[in-house]
FIKOLZA-1660 file (N, C-alpha, C; in steps of 0.1 Angstrom, whole numbers, plus 5000, padded with zeros to 4 digits):
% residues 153
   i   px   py   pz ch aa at
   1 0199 5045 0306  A  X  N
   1 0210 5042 0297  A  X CA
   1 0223 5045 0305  A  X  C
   2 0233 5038 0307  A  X  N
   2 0245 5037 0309  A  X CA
   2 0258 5041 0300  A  X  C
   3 0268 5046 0304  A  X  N
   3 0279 5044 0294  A  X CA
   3 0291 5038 0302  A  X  C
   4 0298 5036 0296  A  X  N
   4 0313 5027 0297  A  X CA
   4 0324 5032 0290  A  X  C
   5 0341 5034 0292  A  X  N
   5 0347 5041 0288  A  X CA
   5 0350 5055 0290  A  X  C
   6 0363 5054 0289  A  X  N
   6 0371 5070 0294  A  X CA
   6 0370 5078 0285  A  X  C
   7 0373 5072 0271  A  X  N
   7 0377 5084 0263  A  X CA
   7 0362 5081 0255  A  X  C
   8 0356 5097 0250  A  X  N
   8 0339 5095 0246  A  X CA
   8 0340 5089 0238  A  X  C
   9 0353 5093 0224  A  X  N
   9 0351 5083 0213  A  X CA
   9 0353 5069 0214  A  X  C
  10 0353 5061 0223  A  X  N
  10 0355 5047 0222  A  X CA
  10 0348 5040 0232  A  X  C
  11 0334 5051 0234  A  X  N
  11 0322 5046 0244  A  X CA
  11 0315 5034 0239  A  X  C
  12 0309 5029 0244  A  X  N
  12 0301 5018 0240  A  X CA
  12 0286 5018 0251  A  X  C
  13 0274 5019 0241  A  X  N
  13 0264 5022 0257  A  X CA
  13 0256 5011 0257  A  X  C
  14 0251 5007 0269  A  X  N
  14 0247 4995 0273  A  X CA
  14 0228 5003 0279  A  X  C
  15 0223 4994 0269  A  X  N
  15 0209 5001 0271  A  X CA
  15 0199 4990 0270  A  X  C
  16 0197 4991 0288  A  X  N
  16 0181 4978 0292  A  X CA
  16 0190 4965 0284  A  X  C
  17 0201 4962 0289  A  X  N
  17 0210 4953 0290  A  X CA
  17 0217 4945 0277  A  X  C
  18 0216 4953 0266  A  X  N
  18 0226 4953 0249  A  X CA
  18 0234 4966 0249  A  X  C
  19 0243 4957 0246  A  X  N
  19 0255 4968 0243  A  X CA
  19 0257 4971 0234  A  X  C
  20 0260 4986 0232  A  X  N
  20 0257 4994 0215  A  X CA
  20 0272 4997 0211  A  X  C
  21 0278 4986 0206  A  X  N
  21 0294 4989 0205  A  X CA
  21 0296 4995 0190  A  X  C
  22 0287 5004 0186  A  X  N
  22 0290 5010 0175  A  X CA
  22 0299 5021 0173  A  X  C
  23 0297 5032 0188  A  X  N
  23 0311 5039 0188  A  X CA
  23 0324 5036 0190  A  X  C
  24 0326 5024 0195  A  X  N
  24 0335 5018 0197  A  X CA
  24 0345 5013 0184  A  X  C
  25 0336 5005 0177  A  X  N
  25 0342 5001 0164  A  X CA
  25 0340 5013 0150  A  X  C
  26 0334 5023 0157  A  X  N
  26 0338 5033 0147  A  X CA
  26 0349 5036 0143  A  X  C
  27 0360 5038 0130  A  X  N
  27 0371 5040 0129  A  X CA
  27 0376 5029 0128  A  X  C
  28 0372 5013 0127  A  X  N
  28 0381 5003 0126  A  X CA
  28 0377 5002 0109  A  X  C
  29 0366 5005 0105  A  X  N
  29 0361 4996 0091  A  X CA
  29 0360 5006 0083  A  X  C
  30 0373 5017 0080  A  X  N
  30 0376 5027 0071  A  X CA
  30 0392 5027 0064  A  X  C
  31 0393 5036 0054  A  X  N
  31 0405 5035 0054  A  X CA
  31 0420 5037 0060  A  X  C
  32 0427 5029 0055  A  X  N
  32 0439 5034 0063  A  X CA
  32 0441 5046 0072  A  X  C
  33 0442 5054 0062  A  X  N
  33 0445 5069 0069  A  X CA
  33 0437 5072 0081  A  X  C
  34 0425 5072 0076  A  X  N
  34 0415 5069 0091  A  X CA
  34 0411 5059 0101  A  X  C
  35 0418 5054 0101  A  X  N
  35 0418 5038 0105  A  X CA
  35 0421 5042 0123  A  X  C
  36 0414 5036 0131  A  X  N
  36 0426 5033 0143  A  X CA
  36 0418 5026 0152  A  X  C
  37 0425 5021 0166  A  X  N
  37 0426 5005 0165  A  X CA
  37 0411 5006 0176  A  X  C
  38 0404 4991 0181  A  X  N
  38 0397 4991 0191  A  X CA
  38 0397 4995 0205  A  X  C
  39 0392 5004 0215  A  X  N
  39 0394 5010 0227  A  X CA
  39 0398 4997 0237  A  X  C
  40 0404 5000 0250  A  X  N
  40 0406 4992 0257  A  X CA
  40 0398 4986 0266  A  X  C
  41 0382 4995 0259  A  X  N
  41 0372 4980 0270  A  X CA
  41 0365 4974 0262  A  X  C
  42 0372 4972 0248  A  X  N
  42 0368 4956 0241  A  X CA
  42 0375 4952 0243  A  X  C
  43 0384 4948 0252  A  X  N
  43 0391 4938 0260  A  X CA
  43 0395 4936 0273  A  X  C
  44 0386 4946 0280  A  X  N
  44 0384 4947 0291  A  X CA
  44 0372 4948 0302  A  X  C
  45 0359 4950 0290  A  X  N
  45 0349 4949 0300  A  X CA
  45 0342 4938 0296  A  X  C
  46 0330 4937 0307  A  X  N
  46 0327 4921 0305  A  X CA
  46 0312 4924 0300  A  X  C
  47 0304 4938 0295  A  X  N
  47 0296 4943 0286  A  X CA
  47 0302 4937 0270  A  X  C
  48 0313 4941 0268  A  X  N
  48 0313 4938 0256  A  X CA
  48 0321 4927 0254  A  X  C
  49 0326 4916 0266  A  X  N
  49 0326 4899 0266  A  X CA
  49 0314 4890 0260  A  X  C
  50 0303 4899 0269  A  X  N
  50 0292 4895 0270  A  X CA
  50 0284 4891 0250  A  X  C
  51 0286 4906 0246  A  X  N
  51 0283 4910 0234  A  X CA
  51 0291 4900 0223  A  X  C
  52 0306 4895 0225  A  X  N
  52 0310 4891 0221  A  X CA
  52 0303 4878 0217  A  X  C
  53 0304 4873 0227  A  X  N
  53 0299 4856 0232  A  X CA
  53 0285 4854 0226  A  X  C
  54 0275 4868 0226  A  X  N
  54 0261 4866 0221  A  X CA
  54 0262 4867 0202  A  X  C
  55 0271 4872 0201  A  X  N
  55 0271 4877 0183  A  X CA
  55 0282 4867 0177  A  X  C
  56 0293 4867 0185  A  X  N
  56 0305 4858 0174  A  X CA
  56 0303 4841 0176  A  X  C
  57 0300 4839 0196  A  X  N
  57 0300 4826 0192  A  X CA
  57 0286 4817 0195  A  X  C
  58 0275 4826 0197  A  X  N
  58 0266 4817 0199  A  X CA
  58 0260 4818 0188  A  X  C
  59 0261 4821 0172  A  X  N
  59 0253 4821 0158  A  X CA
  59 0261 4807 0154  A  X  C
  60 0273 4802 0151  A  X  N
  60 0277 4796 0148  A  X CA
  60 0286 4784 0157  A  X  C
  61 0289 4772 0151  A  X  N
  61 0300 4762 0155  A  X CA
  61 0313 4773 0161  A  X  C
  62 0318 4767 0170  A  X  N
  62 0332 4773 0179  A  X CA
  62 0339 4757 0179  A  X  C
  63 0354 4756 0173  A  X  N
  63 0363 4745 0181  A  X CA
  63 0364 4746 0191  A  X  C
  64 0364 4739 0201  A  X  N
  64 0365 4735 0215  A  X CA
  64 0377 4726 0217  A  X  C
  65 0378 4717 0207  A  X  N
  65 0387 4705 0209  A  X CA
  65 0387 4699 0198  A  X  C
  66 0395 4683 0204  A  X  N
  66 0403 4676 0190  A  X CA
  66 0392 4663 0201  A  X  C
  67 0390 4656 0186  A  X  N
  67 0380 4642 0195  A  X CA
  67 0393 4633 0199  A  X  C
  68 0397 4633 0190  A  X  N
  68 0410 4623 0198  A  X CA
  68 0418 4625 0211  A  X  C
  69 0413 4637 0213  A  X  N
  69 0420 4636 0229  A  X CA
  69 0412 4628 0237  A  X  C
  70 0398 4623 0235  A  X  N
  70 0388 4617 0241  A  X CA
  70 0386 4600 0233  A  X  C
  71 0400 4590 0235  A  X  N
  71 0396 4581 0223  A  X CA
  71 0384 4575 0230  A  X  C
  72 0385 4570 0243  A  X  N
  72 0373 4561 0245  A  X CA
  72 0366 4567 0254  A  X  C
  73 0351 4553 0253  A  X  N
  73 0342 4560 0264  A  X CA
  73 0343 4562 0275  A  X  C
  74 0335 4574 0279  A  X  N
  74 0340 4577 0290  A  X CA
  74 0351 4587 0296  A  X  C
  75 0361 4590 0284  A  X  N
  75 0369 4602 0287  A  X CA
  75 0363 4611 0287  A  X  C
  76 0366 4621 0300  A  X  N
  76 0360 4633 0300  A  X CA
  76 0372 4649 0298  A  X  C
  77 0367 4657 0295  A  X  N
  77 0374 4671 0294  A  X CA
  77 0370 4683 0295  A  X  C
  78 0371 4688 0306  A  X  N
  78 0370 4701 0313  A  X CA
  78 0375 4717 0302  A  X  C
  79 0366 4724 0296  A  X  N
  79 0370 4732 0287  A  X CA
  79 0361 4749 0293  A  X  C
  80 0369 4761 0294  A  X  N
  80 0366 4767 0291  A  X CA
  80 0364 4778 0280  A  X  C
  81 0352 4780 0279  A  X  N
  81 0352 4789 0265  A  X CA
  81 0347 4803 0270  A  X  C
  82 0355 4814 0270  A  X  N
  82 0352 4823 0271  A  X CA
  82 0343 4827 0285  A  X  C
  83 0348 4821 0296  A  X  N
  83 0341 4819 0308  A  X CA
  83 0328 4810 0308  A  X  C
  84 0323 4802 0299  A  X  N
  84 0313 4792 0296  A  X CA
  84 0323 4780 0301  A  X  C
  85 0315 4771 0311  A  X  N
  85 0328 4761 0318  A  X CA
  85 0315 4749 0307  A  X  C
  86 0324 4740 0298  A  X  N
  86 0317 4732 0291  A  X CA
  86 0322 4718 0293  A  X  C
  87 0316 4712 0290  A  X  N
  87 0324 4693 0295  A  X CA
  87 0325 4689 0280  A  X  C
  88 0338 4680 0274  A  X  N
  88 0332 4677 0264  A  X CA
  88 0337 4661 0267  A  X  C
  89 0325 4649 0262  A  X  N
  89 0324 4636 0269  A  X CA
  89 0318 4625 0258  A  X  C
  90 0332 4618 0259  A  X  N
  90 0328 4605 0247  A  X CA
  90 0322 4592 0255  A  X  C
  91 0303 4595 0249  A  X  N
  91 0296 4585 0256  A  X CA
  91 0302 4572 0256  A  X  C
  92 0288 4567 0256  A  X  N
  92 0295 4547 0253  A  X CA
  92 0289 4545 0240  A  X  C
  93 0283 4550 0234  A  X  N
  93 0281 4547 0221  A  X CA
  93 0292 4548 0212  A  X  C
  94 0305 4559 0219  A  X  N
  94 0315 4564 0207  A  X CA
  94 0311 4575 0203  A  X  C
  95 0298 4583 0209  A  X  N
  95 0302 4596 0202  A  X CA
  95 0305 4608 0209  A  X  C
  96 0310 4616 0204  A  X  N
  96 0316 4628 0215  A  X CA
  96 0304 4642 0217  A  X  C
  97 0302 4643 0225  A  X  N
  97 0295 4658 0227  A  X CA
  97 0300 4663 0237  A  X  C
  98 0292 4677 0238  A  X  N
  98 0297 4683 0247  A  X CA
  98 0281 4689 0256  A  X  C
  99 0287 4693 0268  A  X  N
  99 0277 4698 0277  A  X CA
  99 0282 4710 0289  A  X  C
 100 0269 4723 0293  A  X  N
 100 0279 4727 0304  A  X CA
 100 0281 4720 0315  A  X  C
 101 0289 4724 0316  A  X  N
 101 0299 4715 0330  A  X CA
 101 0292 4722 0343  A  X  C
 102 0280 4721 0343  A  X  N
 102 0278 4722 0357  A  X CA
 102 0268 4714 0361  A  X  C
 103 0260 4714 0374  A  X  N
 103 0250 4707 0383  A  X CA
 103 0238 4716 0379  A  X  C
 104 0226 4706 0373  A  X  N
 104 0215 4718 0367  A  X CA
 104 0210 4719 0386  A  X  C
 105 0212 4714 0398  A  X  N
 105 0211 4718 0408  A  X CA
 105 0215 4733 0413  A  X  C
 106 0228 4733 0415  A  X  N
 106 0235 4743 0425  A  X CA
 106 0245 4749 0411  A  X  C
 107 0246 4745 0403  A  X  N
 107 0257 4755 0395  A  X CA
 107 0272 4748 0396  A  X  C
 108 0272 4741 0405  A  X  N
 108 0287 4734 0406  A  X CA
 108 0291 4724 0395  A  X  C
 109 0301 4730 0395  A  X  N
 109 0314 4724 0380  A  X CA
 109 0316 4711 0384  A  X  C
 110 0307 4702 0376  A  X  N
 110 0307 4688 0375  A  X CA
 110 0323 4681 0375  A  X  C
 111 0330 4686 0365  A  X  N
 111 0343 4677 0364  A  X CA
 111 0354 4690 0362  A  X  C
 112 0362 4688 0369  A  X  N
 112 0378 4697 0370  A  X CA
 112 0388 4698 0364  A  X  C
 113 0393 4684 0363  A  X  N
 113 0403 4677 0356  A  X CA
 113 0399 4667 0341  A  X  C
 114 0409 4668 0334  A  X  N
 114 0403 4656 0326  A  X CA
 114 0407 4642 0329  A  X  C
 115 0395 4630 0322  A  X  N
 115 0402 4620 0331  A  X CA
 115 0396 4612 0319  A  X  C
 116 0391 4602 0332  A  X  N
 116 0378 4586 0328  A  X CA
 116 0371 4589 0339  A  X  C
 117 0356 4584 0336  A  X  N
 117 0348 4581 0341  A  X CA
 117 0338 4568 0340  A  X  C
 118 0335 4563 0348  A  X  N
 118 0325 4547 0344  A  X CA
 118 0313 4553 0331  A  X  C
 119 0304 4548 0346  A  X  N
 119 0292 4553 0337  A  X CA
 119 0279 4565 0338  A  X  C
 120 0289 4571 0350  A  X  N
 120 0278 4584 0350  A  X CA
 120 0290 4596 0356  A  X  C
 121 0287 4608 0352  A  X  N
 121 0289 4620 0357  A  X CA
 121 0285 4620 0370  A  X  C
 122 0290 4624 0385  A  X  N
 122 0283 4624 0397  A  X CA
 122 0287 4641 0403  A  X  C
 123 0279 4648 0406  A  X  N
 123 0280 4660 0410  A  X CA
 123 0287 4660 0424  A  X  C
 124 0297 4664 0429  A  X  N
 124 0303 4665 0441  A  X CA
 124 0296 4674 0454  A  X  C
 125 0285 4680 0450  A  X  N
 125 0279 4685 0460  A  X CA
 125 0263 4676 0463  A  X  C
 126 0256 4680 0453  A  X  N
 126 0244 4676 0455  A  X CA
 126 0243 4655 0453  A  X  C
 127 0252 4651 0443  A  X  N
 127 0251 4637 0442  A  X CA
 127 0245 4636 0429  A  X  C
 128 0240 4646 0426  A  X  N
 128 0229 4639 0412  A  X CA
 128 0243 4631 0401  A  X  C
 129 0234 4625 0396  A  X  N
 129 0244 4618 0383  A  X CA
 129 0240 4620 0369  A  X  C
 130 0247 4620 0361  A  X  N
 130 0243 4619 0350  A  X CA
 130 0248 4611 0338  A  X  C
 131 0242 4604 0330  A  X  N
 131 0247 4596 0318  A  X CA
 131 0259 4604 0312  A  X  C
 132 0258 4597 0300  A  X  N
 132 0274 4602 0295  A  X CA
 132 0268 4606 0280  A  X  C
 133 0251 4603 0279  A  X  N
 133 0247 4609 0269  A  X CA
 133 0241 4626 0274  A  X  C
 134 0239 4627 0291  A  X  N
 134 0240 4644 0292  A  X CA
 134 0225 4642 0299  A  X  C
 135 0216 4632 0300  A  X  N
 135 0206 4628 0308  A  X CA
 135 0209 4628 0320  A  X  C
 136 0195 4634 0329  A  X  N
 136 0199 4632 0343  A  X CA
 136 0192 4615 0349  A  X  C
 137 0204 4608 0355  A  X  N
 137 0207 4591 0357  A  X CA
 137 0195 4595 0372  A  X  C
 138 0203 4603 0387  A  X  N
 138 0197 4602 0399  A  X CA
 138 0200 4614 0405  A  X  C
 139 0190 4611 0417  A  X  N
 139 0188 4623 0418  A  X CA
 139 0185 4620 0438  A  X  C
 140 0197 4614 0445  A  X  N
 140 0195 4612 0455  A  X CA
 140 0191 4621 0465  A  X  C
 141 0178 4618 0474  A  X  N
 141 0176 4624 0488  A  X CA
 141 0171 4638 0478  A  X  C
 142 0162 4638 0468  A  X  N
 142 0161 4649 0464  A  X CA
 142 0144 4653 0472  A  X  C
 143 0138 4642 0478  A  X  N
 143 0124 4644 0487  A  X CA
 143 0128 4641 0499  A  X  C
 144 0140 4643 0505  A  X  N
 144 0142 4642 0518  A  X CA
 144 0153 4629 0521  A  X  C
 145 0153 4626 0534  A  X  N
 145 0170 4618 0540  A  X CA
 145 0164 4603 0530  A  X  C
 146 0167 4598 0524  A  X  N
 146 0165 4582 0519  A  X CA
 146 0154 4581 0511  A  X  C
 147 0150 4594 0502  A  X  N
 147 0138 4593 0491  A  X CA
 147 0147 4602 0480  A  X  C
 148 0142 4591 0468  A  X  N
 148 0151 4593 0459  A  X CA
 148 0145 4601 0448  A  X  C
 149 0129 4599 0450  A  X  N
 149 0116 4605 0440  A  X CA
 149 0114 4614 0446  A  X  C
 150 0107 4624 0435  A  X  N
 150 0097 4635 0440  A  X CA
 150 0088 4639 0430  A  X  C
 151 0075 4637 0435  A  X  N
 151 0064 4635 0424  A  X CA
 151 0068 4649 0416  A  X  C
 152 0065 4650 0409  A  X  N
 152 0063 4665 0402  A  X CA
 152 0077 4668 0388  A  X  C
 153 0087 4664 0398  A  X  N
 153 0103 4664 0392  A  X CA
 153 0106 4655 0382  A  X  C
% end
């Protein structure tokens, strides 16, 4: 078991990798008089980023965006959430979803900017492509120089 934080009362311990932010928010969810505010590594450490991201926004829907910034197919948009890099991409069918923004290869951030795209997502390192429904399209030279297959994959 680890701890985190200067001052004891506004420790939070991180044990076999969950964070116990109960001393932390001790003292927020009383009365006035006893009231006082959250320590400064619930806004500064990335233990209780982490905690955040696992309890506030992964149980429920999170806005991300407006679909109208995406009227047609094909617009794409580069969104960060909370250090989660996510794409969000209006197929050709017309509907919008979202996906992380990276290469299920190497981890590289598929799209940067927002734009248009035709009809696939193309990864700038590895090459793979992807539809605009979030399918992987290709998967070039992935068995070697000019083989496009690999049994197994």
């Amino acid at each position: 078991m680890a701890s985190t934080g200067k001052d004891a009362s506004l420790e939070f311990q991180v044990c076999d990798g969950a964070v116990r932010p109960e001393s932390v928010l001790d003292g927020v969810d009383c009365s006035l008089a006893e009231a006082r505010g959250i320590g400064n590594e619930a806004y500064t450490d990335n233990a209780f980023l982490a905690l955040e991201r696992q309890r506030l926004l992964s149980p429920t829907w999170t806005c991300i965006g407006i679909g109208s910034d995406l009227p047609e197919p094909g617009d794409v948009k580069p969104v960060d959430l909370v250090g989660l890099p996510l794409l969000m991409v209006r197929a050709e069918n017309g509907e919008l979803r979202v996906f992380h923004n990276v290469c299920s290869h190497r981890g590289v951030r598929l799209v940067e900017e927002s734009g248009q795209v035709k009809r696939v997502i193309v990864c700038p390192v590895s090459l793979r492509s992807y539809n605009l429904d979030g399918t992987l399209f290709s998967t070039p030279h992935i068995g070697g120089q000019g083989k496009h297959n690999c049994e197994g994959f």
